[in-house]
Structure formats: C-alpha cells, structure tokens
C-alpha positions in Angstrom: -157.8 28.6 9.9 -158.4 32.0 8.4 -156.1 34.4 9.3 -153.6 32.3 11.5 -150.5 33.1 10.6 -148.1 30.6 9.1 -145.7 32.0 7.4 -144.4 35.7 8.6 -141.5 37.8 7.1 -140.3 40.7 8.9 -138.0 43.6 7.6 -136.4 41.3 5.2 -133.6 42.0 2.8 -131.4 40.2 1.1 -128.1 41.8 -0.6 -125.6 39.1 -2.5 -122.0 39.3 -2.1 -121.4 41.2 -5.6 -123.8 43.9 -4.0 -127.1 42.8 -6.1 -130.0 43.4 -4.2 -132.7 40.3 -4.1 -135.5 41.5 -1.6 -135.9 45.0 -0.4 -137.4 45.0 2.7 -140.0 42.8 2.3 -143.1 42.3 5.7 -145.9 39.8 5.0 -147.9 37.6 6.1 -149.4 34.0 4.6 -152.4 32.6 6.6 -153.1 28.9 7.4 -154.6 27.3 4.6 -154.1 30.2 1.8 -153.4 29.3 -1.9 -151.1 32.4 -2.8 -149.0 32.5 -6.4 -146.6 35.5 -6.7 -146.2 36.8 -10.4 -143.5 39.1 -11.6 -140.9 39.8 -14.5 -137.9 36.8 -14.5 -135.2 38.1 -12.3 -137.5 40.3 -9.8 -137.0 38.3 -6.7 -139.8 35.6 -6.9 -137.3 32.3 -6.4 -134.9 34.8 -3.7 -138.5 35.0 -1.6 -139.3 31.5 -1.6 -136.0 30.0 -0.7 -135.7 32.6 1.9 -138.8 30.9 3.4 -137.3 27.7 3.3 -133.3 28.7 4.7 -132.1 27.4 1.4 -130.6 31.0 1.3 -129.8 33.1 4.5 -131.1 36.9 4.6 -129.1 39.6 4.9 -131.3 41.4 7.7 -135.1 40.7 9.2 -136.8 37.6 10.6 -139.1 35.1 9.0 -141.1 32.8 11.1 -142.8 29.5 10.2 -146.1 29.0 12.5 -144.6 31.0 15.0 -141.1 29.7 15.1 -138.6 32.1 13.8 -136.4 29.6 11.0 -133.7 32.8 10.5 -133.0 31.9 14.4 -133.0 28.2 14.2 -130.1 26.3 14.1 -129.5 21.8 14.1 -132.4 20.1 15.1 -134.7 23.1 15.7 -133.9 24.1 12.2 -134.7 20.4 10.8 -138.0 20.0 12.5 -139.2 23.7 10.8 -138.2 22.3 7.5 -139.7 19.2 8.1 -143.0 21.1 7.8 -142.2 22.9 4.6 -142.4 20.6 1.1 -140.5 22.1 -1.8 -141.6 21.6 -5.3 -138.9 22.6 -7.8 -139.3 23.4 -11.5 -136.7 21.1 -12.6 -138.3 18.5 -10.2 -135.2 17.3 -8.2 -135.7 13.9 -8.4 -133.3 10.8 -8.4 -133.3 10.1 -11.7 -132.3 6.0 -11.4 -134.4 5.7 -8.7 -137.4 4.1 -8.8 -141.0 6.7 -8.4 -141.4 4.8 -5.0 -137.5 5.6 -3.7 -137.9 9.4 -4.8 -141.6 9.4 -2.9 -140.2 7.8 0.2 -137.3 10.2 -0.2 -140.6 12.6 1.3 -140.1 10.8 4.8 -136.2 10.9 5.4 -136.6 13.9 7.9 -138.8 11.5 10.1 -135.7 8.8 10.4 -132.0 8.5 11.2 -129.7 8.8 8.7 -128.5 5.7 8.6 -132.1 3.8 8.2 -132.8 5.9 5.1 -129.0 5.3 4.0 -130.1 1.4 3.7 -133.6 2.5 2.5 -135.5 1.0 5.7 -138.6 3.0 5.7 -141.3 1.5 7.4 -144.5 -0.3 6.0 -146.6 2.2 6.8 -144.8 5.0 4.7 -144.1 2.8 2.1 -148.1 2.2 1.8 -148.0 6.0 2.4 -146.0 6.9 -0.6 -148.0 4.1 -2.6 -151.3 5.8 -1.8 -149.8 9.6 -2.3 -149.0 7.7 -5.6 -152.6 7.4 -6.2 -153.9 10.3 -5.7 -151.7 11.9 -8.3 -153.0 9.0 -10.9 -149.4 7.2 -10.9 -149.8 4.5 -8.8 -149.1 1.9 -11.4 -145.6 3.7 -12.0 -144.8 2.7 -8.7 -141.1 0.4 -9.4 -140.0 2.6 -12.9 -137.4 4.5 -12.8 -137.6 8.3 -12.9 -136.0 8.8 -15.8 -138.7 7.0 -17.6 -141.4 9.0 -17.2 -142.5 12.6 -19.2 -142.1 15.8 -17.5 -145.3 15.9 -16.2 -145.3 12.4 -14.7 -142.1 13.6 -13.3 -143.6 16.6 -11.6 -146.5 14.6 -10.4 -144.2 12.3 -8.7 -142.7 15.6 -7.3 -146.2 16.6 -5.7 -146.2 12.9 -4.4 -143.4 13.0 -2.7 -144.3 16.4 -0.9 -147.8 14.8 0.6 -146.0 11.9 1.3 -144.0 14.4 3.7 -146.9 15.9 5.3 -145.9 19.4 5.5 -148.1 22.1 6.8 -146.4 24.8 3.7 -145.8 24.2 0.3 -143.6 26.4 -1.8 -143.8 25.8 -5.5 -141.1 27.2 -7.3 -142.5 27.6 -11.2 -144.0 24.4 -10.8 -144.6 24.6 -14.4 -142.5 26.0 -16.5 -141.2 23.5 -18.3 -144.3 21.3 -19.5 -147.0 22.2 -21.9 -150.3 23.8 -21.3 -152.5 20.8 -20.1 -150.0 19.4 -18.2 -149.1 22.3 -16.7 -152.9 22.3 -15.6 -152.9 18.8 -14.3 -149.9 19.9 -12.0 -151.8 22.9 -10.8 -155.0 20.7 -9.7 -153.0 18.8 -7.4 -151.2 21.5 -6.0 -155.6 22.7 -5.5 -156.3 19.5 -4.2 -153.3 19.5 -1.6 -154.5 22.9 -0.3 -158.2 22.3 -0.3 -158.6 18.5 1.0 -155.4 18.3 3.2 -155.0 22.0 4.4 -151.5 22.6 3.1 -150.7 26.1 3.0 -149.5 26.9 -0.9 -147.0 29.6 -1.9 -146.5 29.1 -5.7 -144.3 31.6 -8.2 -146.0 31.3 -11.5 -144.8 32.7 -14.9 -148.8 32.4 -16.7 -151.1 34.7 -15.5 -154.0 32.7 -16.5 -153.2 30.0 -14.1 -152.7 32.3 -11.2 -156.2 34.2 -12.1 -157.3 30.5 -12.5 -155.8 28.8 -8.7 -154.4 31.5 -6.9 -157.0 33.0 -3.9 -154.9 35.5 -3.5 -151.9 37.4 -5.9 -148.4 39.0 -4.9 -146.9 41.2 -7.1 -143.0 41.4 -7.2 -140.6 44.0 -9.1 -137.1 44.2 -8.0 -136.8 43.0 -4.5 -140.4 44.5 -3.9 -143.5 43.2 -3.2 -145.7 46.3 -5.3 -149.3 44.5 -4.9 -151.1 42.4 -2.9 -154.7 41.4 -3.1 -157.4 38.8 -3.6 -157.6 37.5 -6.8 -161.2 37.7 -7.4 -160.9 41.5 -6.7 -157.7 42.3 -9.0 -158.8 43.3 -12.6 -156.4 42.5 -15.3 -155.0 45.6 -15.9 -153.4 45.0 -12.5 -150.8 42.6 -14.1 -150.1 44.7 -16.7 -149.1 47.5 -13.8 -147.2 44.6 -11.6 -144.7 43.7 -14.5 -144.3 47.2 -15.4 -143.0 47.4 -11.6 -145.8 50.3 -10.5 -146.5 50.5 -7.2 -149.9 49.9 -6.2 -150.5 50.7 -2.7 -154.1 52.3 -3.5 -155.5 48.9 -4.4 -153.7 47.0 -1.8 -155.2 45.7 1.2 
C-alpha cells in the first residue's frame, strides 16, 4: 500500500469571510495505510486542514482528492459516497447523548441506508452484530444498551472509535482525539486509533496537542504554523529539537523530505 495515494491536496487555501487566513497554500500527499499526527500551536490551522479533507468546510482555492476522486468537485451523491469513506473522530466526541452506545455505533452505518430506514432505526442484523463486535474490540461490549451520557470521557471516545470501524472507512481524521481526558486514557484512545491503522488498514490523519504521543504513534509528523505546513518527516528520523522549531513557526525545508 506504500505510497498509493489516498489523500491529495493541491494549491490549497483557505481565507474566511473577515479576511483571516486558515491554510496558505498547502500541497501534500497521505499514502494508503499511513499513521500521520500533525502538531502545531492552538490556532495554526490544524482543525481548518482536517475539515478541509472532509468538506465540512469549503476552500477558498486548490483541489483535494480522496483516493483519486476530487471531493472539492463533488457534489449529491458523488459527494456522499467520498464521505462515506472518511470516519471522523471529534474531540468533544459528537455523540447522541440519550442514546443508547449501540444507536450512536450504528449511527456509523446511516450513509449505507435510506433515510427513512435509519429515521425508524431499521438497521439490519448484520450491522447491528457489526456495531456489537466493533464494541468489543474497543473493550465496551458489555455497555452495549446504556445511555451515552452514562459513561466517562474515555468510554465516550471509545464508543466514538466504535462507531468509525463500524463505518468502514478507508481514512480516519482525528481531530484532538484526546484532549479532554487524562494521560492513560488518552493512551487507551490512541491504541485503538494504532490498532485501526495496523489490523484494518485505515489510513489515520490525527491533530495532536502532546508531543509525546505523536513521537509515541505517529509514523510520520506534520508541522503546522499559520496556515503553513513548515515540516514534514518520519518520526523516527525527527530529533526533538524539531518540535521545539515547529511551534516557534521556523521553516524547515532542509530536514524535510
């Protein structure tokens, strides 16, 4: 799978309406099966990138592509079969919080059915037993029927990562996946998001606020300062001082590769 392209931005910018710039003209590529985090000050364009990728934000000029298929393009059905393929883990976790774990899992498969057979929650045996098992594999298969609300942060997250195997996408963007739990949680969360990417082939994109869990997951690290991407490089070649330079928002083209 190495270096088959599945994600590709081209000349990409994005300027807001009050004249903020989020991305400056941003080209890269993420190949099939890559585990990439992107670090970078609060406010330098981490979160902008990512929902770029996923059209949950338009660009202002450039084109991305998603396994070939350009989603800036893409428009009805076209554009719901590209983000089919893309699973979004959010840091506030975005779940239905009366619902039960196994509603906000199955909530994974709606872009396989009509809208009016998810309306009246008709999901099929087989996903139900598909969310049940994606439930296992993230150790909460005994919270199967309790609400959402119920359950810590972590849990909550876990249910999050569920939900995104459940959907069988070929990307994952993770968008500071852990931010808001403690240290060993925020561990746990990151060895799923591993075992997605090594045992299912799910390419990861992660933004990540510790360094020592992107030195400690990440294969390969993308440095962001304002809009820019200023380093790019495989983990187990970037020394430490590298960070240091990435959030003082140095340029680092001589390291790159």
């Amino acid at each position: 799978m190495k270096n088959q392209p599945m994600i590709q931005l081209r000349n990409v910018k994005k300027v807001y309406p009050n004249g903020t710039v989020g991305l400056k003209d941003i080209n890269l590529t993420i190949n099939k099966g890559e585990f990439v985090v992107i670090v970078g000050l609060s406010g330098a364009g981490k979160s902008t990138l990512l929902r770029s990728i996923n059209r949950l934000q338009d660009i202002s000029e450039g084109d991305i592509e998603i396994d070939g298929k350009s989603i800036t393009k893409a428009s009805g059905k076209q554009l719901r079969l590209i983000r089919r393929d893309i699973g979004m883990i959010f840091q506030n976790f975005n779940l239905v919080k009366r619902s039960s774990v196994l509603r906000n899992v199955l909530t994974g498969r709606v872009a396989y059915y009509p809208t009016w057979k998810t309306t009246f929650n008709l999901f099929s045996k087989e996903d139900k037993l598909r969310a049940y098992e994606a439930l296992q594999r993230v150790n909460l298969g005994e919270k199967i029927y309790v609400r959402a609300d119920k359950l810590s942060g972590g849990q909550q997250q876990r249910v999050a990562i569920a939900r995104v195997l459940t959907q069988d996408p070929k990307i994952i963007l993770a968008d500071e996946p852990t931010a808001s739990l403690d240290p060993q949680t925020s561990r746990h969360v990151m060895h799923d998001l591993k075992m997605l990417n090594q045992e299912y082939g799910m390419t990861v994109l992660a933004n990540l606020h510790s360094v020592e869990l992107a030195k400690e997951f990440g294969d390969r690290v993308i440095g962001v300062h304002a809009g820019e991407i200023v380093y790019d490089g495989k983990m187990s070649e970037t020394p430490d001082s590298i960070f240091d330079q990435i959030y003082q928002g140095q340029k680092l083209e001589e390291v790159n590769e």
